[in-house]
N, CA, C and O of each residue as an XYZ file, in Angstrom:
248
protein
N       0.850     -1.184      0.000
C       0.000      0.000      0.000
C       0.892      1.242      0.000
O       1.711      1.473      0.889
N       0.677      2.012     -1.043
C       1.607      3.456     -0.990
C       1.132      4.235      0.026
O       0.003      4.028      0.471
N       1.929      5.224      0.519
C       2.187      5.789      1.382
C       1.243      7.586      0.660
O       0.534      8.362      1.300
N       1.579      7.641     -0.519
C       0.798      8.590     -1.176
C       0.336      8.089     -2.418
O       0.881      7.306     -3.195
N      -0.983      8.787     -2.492
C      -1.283      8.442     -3.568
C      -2.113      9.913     -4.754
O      -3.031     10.704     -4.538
N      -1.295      9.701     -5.848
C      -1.611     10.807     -6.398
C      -3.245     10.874     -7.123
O      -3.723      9.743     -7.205
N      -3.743     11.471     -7.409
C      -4.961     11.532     -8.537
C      -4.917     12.556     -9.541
O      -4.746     13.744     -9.266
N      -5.094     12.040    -10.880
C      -5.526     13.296    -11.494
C      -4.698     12.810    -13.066
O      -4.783     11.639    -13.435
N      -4.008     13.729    -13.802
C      -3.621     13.819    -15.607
C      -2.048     13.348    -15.135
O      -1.394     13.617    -14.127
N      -1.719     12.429    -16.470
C      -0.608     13.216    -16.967
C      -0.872     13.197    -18.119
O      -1.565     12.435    -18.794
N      -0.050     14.440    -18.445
C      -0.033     15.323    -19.573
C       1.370     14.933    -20.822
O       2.134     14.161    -20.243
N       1.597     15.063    -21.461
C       2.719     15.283    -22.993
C       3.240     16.822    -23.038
O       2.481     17.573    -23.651
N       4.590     17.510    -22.406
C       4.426     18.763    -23.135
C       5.521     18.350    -23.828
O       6.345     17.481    -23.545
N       5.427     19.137    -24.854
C       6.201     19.592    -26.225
C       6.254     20.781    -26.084
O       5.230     21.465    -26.059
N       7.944     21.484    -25.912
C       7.758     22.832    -25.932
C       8.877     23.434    -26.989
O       9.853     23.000    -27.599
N       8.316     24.427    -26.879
C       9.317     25.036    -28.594
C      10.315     25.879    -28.051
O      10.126     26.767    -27.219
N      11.624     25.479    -28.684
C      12.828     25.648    -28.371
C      13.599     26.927    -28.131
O      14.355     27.241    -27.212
N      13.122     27.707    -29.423
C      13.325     29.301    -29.396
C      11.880     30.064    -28.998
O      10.726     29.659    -29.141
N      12.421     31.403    -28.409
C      11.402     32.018    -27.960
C      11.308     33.431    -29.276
O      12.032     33.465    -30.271
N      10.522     34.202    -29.020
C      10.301     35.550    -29.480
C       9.969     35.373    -30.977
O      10.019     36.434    -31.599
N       9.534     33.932    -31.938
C       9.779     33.895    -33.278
C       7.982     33.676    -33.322
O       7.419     33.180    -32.347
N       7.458     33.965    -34.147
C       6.045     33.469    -34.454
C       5.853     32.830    -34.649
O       6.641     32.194    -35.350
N       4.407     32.154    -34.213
C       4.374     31.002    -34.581
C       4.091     29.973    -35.815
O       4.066     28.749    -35.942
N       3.921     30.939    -36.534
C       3.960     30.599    -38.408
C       4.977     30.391    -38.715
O       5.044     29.874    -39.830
N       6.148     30.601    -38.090
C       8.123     30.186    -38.936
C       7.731     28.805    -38.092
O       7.199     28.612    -36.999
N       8.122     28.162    -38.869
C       8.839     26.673    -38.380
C      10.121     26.536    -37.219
O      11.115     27.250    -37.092
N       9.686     25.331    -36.434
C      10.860     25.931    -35.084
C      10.960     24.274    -35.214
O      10.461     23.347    -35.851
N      12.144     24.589    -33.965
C      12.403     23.066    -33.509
C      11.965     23.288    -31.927
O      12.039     24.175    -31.077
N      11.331     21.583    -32.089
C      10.316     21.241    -30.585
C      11.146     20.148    -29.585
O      11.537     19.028    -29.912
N      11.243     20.578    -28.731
C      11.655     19.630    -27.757
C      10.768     18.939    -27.116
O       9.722     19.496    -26.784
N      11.040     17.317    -26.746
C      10.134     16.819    -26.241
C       9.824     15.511    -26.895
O      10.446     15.525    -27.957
N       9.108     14.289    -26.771
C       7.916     15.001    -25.952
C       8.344     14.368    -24.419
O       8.876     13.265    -24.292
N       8.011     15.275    -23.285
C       8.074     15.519    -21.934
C       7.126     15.099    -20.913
O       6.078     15.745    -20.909
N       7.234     14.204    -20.073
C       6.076     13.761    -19.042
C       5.882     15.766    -18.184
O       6.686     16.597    -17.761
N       3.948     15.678    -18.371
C       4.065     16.951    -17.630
C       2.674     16.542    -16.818
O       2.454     15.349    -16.613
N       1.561     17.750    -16.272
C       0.743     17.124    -15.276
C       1.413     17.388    -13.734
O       2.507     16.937    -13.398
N       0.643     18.107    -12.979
C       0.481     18.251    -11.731
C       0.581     17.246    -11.075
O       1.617     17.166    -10.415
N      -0.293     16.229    -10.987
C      -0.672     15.669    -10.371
C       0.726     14.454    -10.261
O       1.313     14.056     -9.255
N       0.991     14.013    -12.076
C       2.413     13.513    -12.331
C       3.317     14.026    -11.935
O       4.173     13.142    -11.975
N       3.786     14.940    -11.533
C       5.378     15.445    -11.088
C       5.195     15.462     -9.896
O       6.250     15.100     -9.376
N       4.110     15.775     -8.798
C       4.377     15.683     -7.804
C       4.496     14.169     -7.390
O       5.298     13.896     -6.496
N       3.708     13.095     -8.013
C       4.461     11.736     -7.657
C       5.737     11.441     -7.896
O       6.408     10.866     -7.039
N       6.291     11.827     -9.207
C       7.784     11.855     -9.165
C       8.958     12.463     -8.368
O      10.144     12.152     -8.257
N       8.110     13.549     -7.802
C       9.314     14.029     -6.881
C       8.874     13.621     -5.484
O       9.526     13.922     -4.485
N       7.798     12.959     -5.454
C       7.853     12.460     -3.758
C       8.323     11.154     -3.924
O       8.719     10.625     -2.885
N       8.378     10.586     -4.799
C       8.964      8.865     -4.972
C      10.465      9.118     -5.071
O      11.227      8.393     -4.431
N      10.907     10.047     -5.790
C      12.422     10.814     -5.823
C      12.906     10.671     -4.360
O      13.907     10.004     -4.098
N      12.052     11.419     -3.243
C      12.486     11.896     -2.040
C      12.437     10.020     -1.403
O      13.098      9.711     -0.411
N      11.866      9.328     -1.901
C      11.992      7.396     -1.630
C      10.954      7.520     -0.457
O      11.093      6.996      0.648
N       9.977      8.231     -0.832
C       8.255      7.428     -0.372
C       7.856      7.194     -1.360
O       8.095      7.753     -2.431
N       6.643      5.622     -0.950
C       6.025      4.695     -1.911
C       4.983      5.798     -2.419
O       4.867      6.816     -1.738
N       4.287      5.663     -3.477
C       3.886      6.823     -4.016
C       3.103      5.570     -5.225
O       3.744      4.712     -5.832
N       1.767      5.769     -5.309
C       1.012      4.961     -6.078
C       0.306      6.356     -6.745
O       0.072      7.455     -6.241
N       0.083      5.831     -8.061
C      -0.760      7.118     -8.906
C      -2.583      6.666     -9.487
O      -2.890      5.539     -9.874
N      -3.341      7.594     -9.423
C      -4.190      6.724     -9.964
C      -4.814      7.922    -11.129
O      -5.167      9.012    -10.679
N      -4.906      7.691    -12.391
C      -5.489      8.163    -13.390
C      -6.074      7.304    -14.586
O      -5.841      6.097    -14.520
N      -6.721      7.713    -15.549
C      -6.611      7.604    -16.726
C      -6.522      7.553    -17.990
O      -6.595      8.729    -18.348
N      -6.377      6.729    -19.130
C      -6.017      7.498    -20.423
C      -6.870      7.732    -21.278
O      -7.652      6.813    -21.519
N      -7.039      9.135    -22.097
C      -7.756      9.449    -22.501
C      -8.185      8.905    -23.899
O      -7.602      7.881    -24.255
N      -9.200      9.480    -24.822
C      -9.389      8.703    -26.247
C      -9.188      9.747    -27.009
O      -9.632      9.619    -28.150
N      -8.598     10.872    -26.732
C      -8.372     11.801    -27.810
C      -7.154     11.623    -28.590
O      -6.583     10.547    -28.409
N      -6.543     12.570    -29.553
C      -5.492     12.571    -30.357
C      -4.769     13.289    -29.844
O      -3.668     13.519    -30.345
């Protein structure tokens, strides 16, 4: 039994590399990146080495 347990998204970010260019020029994207609230704070309390169980799920979109 974990000790915490998270609820809620995780998320995909993709974030774009240069700043100040519009977004009609073509850029380069970094990523893709585990993101989500609910996800990082389980990662950094399982980091700190408490059991840490997550509960969400996945969505049907694109």
């Amino acid at each position: 039994m974990p000790e915490v347990l998270s609820v809620g998204e995780v998320l995909v970010d993709i974030t774009r590399k240069e700043r100040d260019i519009p977004h009609t020029v073509p850029a380069i994207y970094l990523g893709p990146n585990p993101g989500g609230a609910p996800a990082i704070f389980a990662d950094a309390v399982a980091r700190l080495g408490v059991s840490v169980g997550f509960l969400g799920c996945v969505g049907g979109d694109d």
